[in-house]
LUMDRENGU-369548 format. One line per 8 residues: number of its first residue (from 1); their letters; for each residue x, y, z of C-alpha. Coordinates in Angstrom, 3 decimals. Layout:
<rs>
NUM> A> X,Y,Z | ...
</rs>
This chain:
<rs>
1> XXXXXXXX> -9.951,-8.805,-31.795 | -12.346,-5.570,-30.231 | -10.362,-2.920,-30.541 | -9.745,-2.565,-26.463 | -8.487,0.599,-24.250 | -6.436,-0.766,-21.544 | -5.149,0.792,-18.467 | -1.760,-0.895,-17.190
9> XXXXXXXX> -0.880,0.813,-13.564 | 2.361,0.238,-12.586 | 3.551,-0.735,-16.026 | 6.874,1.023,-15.565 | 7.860,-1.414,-12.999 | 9.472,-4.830,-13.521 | 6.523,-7.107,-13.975 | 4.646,-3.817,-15.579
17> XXXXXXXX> 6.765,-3.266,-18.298 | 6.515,-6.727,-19.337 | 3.309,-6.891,-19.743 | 3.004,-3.740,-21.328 | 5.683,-4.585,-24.008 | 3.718,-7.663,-24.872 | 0.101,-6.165,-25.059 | 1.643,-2.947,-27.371
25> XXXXXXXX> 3.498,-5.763,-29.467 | 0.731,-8.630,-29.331 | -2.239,-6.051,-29.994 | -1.270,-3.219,-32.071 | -5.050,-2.311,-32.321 | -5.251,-2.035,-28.641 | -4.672,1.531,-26.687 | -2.375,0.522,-24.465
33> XXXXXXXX> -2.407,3.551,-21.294 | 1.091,3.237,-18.621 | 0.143,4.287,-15.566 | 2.739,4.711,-13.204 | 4.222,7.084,-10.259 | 7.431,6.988,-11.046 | 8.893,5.698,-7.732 | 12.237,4.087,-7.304
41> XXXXXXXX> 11.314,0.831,-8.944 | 9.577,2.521,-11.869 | 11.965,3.354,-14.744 | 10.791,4.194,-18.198 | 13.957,3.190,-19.504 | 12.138,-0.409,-19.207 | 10.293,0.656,-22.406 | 12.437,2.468,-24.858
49> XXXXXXXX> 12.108,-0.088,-27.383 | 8.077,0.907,-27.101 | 8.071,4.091,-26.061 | 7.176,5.510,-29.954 | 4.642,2.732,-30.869 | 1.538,4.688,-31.865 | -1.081,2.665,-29.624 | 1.147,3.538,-26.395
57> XXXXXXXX> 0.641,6.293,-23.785 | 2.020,7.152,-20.530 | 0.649,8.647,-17.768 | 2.803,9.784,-14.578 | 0.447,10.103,-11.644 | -0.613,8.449,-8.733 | -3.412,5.747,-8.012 | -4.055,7.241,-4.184
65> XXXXXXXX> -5.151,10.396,-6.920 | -8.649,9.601,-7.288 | -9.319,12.767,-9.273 | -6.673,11.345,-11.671 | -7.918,8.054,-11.914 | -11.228,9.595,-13.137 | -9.461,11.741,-15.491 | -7.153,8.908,-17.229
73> XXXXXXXX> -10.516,6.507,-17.067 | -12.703,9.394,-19.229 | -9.394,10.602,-21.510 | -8.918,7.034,-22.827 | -12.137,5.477,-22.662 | -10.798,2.812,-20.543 | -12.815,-0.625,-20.913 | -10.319,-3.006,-19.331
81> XXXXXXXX> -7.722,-2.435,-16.135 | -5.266,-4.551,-15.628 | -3.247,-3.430,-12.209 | -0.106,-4.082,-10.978 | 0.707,-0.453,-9.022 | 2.070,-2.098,-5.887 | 4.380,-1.428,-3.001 | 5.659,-5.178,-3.349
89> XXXXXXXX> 8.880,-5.723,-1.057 | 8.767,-7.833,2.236 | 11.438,-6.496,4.160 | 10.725,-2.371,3.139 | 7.238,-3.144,4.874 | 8.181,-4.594,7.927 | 10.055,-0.555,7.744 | 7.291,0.652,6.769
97> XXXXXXXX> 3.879,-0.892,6.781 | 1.636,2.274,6.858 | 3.171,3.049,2.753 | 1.959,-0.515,1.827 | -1.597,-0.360,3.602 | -1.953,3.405,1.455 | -0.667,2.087,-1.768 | -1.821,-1.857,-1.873
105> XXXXXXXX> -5.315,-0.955,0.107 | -6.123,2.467,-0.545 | -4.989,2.912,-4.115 | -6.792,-0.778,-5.300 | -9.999,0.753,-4.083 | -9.142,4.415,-6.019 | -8.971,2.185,-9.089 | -12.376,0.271,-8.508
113> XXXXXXXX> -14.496,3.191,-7.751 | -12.767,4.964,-11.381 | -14.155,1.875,-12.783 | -17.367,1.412,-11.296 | -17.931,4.953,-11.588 | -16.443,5.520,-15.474 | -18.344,2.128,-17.097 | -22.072,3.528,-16.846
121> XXXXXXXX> -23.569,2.151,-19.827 | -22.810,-1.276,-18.182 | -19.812,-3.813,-17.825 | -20.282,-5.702,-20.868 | -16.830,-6.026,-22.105 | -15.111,-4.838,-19.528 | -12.491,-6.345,-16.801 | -11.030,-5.361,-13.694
129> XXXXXXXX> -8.007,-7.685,-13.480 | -5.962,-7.471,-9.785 | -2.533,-9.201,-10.025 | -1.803,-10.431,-6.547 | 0.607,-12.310,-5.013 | 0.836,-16.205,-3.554 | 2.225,-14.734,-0.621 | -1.703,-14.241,0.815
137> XXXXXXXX> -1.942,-17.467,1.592 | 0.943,-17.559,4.200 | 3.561,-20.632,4.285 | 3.224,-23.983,3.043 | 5.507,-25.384,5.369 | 4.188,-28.852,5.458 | 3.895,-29.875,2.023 | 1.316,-29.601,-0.646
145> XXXXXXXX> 0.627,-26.654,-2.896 | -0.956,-23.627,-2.664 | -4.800,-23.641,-4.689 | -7.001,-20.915,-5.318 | -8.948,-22.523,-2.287 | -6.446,-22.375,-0.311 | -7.678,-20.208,2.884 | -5.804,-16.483,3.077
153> XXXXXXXX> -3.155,-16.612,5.977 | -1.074,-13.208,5.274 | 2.652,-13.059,7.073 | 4.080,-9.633,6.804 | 2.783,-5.964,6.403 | 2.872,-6.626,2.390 | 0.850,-9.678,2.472 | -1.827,-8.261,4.735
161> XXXXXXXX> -2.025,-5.664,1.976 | -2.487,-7.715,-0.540 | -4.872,-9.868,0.531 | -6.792,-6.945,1.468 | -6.854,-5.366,-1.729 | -7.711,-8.974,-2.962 | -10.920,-8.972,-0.572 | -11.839,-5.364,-1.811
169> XXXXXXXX> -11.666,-6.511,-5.177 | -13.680,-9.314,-4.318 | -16.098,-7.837,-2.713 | -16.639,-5.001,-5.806 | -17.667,-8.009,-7.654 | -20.054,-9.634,-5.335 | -21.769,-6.786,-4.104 | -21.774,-4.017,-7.479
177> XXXXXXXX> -21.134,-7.149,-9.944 | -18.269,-5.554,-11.104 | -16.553,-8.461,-13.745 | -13.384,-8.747,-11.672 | -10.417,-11.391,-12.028 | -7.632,-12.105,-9.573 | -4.560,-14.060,-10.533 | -1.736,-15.071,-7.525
185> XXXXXXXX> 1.569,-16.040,-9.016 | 4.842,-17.095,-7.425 | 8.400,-15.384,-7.630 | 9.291,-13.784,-10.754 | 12.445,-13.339,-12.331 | 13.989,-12.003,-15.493 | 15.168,-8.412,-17.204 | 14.276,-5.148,-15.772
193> XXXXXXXX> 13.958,-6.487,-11.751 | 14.910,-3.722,-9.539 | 18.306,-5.425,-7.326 | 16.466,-5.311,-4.045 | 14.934,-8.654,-4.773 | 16.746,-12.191,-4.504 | 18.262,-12.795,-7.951 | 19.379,-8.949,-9.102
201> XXXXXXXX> 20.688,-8.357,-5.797 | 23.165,-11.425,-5.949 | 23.747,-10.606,-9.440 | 25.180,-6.691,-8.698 | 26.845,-7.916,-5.660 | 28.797,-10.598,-7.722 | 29.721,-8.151,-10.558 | 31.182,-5.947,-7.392
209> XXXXXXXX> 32.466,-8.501,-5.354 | 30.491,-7.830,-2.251 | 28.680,-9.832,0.347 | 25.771,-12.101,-0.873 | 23.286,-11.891,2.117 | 21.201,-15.130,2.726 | 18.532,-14.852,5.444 | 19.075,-17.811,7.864
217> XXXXXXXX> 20.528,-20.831,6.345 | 18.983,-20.287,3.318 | 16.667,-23.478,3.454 | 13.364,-20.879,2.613 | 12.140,-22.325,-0.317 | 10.096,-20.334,-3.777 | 8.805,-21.046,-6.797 | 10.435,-19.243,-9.337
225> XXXXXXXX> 8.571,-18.354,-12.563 | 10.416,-16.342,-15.818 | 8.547,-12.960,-16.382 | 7.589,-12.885,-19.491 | 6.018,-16.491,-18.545 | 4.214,-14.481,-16.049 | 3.250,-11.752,-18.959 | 1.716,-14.501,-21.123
233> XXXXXXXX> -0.036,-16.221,-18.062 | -2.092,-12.419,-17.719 | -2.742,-12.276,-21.312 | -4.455,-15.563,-20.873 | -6.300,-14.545,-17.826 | -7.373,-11.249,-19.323 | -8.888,-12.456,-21.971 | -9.891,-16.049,-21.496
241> XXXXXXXX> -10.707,-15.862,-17.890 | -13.693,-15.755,-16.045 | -15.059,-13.360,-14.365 | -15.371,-13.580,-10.499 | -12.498,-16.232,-10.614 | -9.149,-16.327,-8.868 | -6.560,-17.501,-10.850 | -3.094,-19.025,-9.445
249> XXXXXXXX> 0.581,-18.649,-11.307 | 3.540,-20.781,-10.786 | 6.496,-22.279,-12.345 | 6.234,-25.914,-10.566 | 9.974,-25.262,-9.957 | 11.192,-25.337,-6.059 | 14.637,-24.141,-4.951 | 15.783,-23.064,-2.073
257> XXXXXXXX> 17.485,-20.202,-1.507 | 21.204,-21.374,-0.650 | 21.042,-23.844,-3.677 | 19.902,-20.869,-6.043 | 22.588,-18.850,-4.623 | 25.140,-21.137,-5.432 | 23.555,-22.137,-8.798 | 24.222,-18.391,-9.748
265> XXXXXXXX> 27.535,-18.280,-8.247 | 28.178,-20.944,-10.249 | 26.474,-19.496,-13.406 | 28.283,-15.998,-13.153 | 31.836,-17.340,-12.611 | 31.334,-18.921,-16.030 | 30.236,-15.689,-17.322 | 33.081,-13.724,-15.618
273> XXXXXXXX> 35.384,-15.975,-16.128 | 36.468,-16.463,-12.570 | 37.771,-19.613,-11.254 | 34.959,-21.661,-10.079 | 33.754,-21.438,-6.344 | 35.057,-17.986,-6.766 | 31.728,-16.008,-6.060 | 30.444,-18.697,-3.807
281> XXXXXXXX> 33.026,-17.405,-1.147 | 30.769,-13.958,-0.753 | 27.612,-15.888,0.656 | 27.074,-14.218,3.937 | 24.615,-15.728,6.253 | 22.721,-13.060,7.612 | 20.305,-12.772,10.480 | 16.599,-14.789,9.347
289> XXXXXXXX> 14.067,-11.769,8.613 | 10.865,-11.366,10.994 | 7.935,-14.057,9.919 | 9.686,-15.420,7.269 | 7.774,-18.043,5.620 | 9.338,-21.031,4.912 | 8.036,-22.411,1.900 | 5.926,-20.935,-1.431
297> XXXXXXXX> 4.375,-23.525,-4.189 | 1.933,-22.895,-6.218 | -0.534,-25.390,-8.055 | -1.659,-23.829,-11.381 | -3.465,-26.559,-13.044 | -6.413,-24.482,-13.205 | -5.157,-22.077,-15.223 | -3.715,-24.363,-17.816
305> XXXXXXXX> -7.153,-26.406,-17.909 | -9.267,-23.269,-18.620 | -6.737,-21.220,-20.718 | -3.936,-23.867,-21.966 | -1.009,-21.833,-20.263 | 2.117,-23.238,-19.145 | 5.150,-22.023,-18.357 | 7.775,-22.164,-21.874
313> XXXXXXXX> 11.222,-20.975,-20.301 | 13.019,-23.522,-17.384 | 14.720,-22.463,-14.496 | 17.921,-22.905,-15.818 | 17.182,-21.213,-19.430 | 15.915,-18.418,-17.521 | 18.192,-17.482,-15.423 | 21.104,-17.770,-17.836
321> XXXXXXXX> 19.207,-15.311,-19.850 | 18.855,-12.465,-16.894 | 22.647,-13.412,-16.026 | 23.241,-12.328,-19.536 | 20.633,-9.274,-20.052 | 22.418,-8.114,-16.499 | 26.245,-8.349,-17.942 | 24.391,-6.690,-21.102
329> XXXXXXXX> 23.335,-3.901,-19.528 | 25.438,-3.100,-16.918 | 24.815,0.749,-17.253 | 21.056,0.026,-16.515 | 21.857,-1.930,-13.178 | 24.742,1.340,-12.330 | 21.960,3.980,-13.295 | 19.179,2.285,-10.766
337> XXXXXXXX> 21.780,1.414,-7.919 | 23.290,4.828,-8.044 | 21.019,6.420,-5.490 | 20.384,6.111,-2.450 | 18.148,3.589,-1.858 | 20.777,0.505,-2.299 | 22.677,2.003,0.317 | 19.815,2.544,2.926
345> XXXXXXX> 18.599,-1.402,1.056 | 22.037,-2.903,2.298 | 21.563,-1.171,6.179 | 18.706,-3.296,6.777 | 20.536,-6.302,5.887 | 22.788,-5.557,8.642 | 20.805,-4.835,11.295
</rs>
């Protein structure tokens, strides 16, 4: 293996910090550079069992700093970027749409003028890598899977984001020939995931015994993937992909929401120890968020063909290991919920 210098933004985050335990691991001649603000979803207690590795380096800053950017691209030598610095929740950007447009928009273009600007002596070598989202391409509501064909058909604030940053990146490659690579995966799960999302948020609710919110009637449907699935699935793109080339991620594994909900009811009652049906009595149907797609599924046969990925973990194996990392580490889930943030979180499910 080249001895690389790789720039991970948002690595503090839950998705980030997966990948940037298995590159340090994986690739101990690699420089592996954290780059992340800090916000409330980025912990660096995600990476205490790294933090002292001698080919790992964190940098607090912020990629809407372009001066920064510059900075942390000629400190490190940076040849390859892999960037996951995202504002990344639905519901916070139908609050608050301006703070995604900065970040998602805004900061993904910071990031490819650092690189365009930094790797003068030519790209050989080097890779811009954009992790997206499957949410760009809308709703699958009438069967079928998403491809990397698939036209872009963004929903909410975030999506639009996304698949703007996605046409900037894009567009860097086509018109500067910048050697780009977008990948598009489905919902993640697993250690580390910040309890505003789906599976956390039932999961601290059920250790408290308080409401389980389901939009609707809970017949959306997603395709959940483990994280560290997802981590392998960007080492594969990073380094076997091609340049120019859109790659999608997914877990071939449908649920909808009301049967996850009760599949982890179910699974943390026999963790708890609580008679069964027990947590199933806190689903709360709440009102169905604005443009709410109904269904996510992703076909990744294209990865596997070019790069022989697959997901390793099932559903169920999964999830019984974040039910148990959770119960592990309840001081983790009290130390992130303790601000404010859960509280002012829980307000919008009730309006």
């Amino acid at each position: 293996m080249t001895k690389r210098k790789i720039l991970i933004t948002g690595g503090a985050g839950f998705i980030g910090s997966h990948v940037v335990r298995l590159f340090v691991n994986k690739y101990p001649d690699y420089t592996v550079v954290n780059l992340d603000k800090l916000t409330y979803a980025g912990n660096l207690e995600n990476l205490r069992d790294i933090e002292k590795k001698p080919n790992y380096h964190f940098e607090k800053g912020d990629i809407l700093d372009v001066e920064f950017l510059f900075e942390v691209f000629k400190k490190y030598d940076i040849d390859g970027v892999i960037h996951l610095a995202a504002e990344s929740h639905v519901d916070r950007s139908l609050h608050n749409p301006t703070e995604f447009a900065e970040t998602n928009i805004l900061g993904t273009l910071n990031l490819l003028r650092a690189a365009q600007a930094s790797w003068t002596n030519g790209y050989e070598g080097k890779v811009f890598y954009h992790i997206s989202t499957d949410e760009v391409y809308g709703s699958a509501d009438h069967g079928g899977f998403f491809t990397e064909t698939t036209p872009i058909d963004p929903r909410s604030p975030y999506s639009a984001s996304k698949a703007s940053s996605d046409h900037f990146v894009s567009a860097f490659h086509n018109s500067f020939k910048l050697p780009t690579r977008i990948s598009r995966c489905s919902n993640n799960y697993g250690p580390f995931h910040f309890p505003e999302k789906l599976i956390p948020l039932m999961i601290n609710n059920i250790l408290n015994n308080k409401p389980l919110p389901v939009y609707g009637k809970g017949e959306n449907i997603r395709d959940w993937l483990f994280v560290e699935d997802h981590a392998r699935a960007i080492d594969s793109i990073f380094h076997f992909g091609k340049t120019g080339e859109v790659y999608n991620i997914g877990g071939n594994n449908e649920w909808r929401n009301i049967d996850l909900v009760n599949f982890l009811c179910h699974t943390m009652d026999k963790k708890l120890g609580r008679e069964e049906g027990t947590s199933a009595k806190l689903i709360t149907y709440v009102k169905d968020r604005l443009g709410h797609d109904l269904r996510y599924a992703i076909d990744a046969s294209k990865l596997t063909a070019e790069t022989g990925w697959r997901p390793q973990v099932t559903f169920e194996e999964g999830l019984e290991k974040t039910v148990d990392w959770y119960l592990a580490n309840e001081g983790w889930l009290k130390n992130v919920t303790s601000g404010d943030y859960l509280k002012y979180y829980t307000k919008m499910y009730q309006a």
